[in-house]
FILONU-514496 format. One record per residue (C-alpha): residue number from 0; residue in three letters; x, y, z. Coordinates in Angstrom, 3 decimals, padded with zeros to 6 digits. Layout:
FILONU-514496
 resi resn        u        v        w
  NUM  ALA        X        Y        Z
...
This chain:
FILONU-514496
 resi resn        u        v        w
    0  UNK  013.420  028.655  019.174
    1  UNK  010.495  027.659  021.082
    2  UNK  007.594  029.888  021.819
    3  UNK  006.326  030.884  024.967
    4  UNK  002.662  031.569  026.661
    5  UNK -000.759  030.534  025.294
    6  UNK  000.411  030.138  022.010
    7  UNK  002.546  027.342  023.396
    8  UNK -000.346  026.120  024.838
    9  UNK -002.392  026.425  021.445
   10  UNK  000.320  024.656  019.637
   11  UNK -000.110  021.506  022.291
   12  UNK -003.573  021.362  021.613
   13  UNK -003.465  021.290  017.941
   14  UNK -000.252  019.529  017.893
   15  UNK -002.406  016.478  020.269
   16  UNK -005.397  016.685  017.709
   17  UNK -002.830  016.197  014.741
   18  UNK -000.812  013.143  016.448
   19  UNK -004.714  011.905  017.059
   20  UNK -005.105  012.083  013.234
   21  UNK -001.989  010.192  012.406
   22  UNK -002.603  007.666  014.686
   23  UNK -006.478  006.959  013.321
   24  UNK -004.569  006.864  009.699
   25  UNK -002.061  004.327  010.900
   26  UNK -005.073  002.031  012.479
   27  UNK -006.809  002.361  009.152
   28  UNK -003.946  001.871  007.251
   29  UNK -002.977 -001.092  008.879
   30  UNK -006.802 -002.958  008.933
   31  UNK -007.516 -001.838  005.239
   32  UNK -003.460 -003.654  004.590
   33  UNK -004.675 -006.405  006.319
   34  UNK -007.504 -006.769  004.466
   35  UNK -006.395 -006.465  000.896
   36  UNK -003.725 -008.878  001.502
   37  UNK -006.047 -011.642  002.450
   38  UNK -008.475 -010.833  000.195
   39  UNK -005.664 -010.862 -002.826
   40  UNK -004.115 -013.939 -001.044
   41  UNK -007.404 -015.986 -001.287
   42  UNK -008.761 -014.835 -004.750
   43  UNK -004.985 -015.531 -006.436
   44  UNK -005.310 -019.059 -004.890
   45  UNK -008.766 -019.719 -005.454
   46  UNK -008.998 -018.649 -008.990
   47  UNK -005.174 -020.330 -009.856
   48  UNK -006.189 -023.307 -008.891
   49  UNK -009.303 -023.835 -010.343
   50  UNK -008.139 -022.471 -013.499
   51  UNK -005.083 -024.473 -014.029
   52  UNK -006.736 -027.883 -012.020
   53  UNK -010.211 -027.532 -012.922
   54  UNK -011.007 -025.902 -015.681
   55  UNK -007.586 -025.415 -017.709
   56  UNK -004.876 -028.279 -017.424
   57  UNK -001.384 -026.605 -017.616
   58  UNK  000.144 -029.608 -019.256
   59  UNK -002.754 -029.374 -022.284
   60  UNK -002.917 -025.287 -022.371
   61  UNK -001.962 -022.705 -024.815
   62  UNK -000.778 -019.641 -023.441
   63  UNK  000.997 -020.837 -020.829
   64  UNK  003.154 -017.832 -020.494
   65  UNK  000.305 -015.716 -019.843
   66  UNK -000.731 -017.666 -016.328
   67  UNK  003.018 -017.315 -015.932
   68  UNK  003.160 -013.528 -016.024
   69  UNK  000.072 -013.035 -014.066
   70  UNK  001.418 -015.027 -011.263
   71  UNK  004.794 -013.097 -011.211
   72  UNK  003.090 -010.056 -011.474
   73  UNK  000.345 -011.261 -008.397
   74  UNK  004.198 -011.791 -006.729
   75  UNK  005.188 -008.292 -007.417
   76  UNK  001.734 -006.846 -006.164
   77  UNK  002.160 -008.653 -003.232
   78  UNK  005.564 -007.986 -002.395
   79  UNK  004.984 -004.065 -003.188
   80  UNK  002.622 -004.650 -000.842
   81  UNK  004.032 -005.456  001.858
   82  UNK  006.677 -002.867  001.562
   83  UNK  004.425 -000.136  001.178
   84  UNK  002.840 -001.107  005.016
   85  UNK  005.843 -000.366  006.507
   86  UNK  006.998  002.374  004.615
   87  UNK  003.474  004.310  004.304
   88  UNK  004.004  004.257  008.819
   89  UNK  007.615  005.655  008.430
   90  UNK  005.863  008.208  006.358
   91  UNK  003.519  008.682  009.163
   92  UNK  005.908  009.127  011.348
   93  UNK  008.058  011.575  009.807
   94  UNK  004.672  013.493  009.122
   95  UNK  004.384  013.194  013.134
   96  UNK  007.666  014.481  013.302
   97  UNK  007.267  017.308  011.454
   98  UNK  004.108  018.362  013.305
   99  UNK  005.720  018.252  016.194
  100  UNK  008.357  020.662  014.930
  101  UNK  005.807  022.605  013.971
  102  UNK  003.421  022.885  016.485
  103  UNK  005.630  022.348  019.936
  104  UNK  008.588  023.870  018.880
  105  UNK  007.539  026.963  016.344
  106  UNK  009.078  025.584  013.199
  107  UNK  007.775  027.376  010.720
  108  UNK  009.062  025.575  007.793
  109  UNK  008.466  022.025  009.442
  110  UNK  005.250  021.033  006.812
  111  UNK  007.424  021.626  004.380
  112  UNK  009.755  019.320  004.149
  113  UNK  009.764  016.507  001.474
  114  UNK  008.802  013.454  003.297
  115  UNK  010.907  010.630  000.627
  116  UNK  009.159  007.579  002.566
  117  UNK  005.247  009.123  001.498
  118  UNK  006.666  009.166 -002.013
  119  UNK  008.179  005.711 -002.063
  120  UNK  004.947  004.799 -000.138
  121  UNK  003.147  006.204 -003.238
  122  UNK  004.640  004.523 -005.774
  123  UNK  005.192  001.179 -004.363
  124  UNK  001.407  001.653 -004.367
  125  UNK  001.069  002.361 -007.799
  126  UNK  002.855 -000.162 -008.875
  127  UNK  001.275 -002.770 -006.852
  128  UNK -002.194 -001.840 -008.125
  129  UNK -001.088 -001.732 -011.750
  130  UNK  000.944 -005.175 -011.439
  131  UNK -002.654 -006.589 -009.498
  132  UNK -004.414 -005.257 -012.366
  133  UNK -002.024 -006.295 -015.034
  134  UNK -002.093 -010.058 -013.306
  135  UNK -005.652 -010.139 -013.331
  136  UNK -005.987 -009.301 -017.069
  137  UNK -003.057 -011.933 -017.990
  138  UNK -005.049 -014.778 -016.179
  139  UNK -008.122 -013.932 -017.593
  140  UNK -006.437 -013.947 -021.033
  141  UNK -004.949 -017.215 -020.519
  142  UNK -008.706 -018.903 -019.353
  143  UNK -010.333 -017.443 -022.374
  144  UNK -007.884 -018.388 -024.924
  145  UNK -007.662 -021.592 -023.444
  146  UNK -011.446 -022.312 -023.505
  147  UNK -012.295 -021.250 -026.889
């Protein structure tokens, strides 16, 4: 049931300051996305290429299964991703959601709720640093043991 009087009108205010917050999080979210992906993009490509056409052959190299695996697991990072931008704003919005509940309509119990996109959101991001990581650490292995 909704309240009525200033409390209602309390409720707007911090309900507007709140949406205000989610909104600054989605812009950030979305520039600092942006921004990783390029910058993964471009190192993945730069470094690949000079490894395997520069530096390290693929048809003379050891190992090959090690550039192998880091380039499945750059895939995975990058496909993770790119899932987690779109989830990580459903999140957002379902936290929106529930503030509105909340704050317009006197819901006490509207924070909470379990919000399942923020935790799919979370690991999806997990995994795609650990599979970046993982990648980076195969490649590197492959140079190495390919050089010495």
């Amino acid at each position: 049931m909704k309240r009525q009087g200033t409390g209602d009108e309390q409720r707007g205010e911090m309900y507007a300051r709140y949406r205000d917050k989610i909104h600054k999080r989605d812009l950030s979210n979305t520039e600092n996305y942006d921004k990783a992906l390029l910058t993964l993009s471009s190192a993945t490509l730069g470094f690949s290429l000079t490894a395997i056409h520069s530096i390290i052959p693929l048809k003379t190299s050891d190992y090959t299964w090690l550039i192998i695996t880091g380039w499945v697991l750059l895939l995975v990072s990058i496909i993770t991703s790119l899932a987690a931008f779109p989830v990580g704003n459903k999140a957002l919005s379902v936290q929106l959601k529930n503030a509105a509940d909340y704050y317009i309509d006197g819901n006490e119990d509207a924070f909470e709720r379990k919000n399942t996109f923020e935790n799919v959101n979370r690991y999806l991001n997990y995994i795609s640093g650990l599979s970046f990581g993982i990648a980076i650490v195969a490649i590197m292995a492959f140079v190495i043991l390919n050089i010495l």
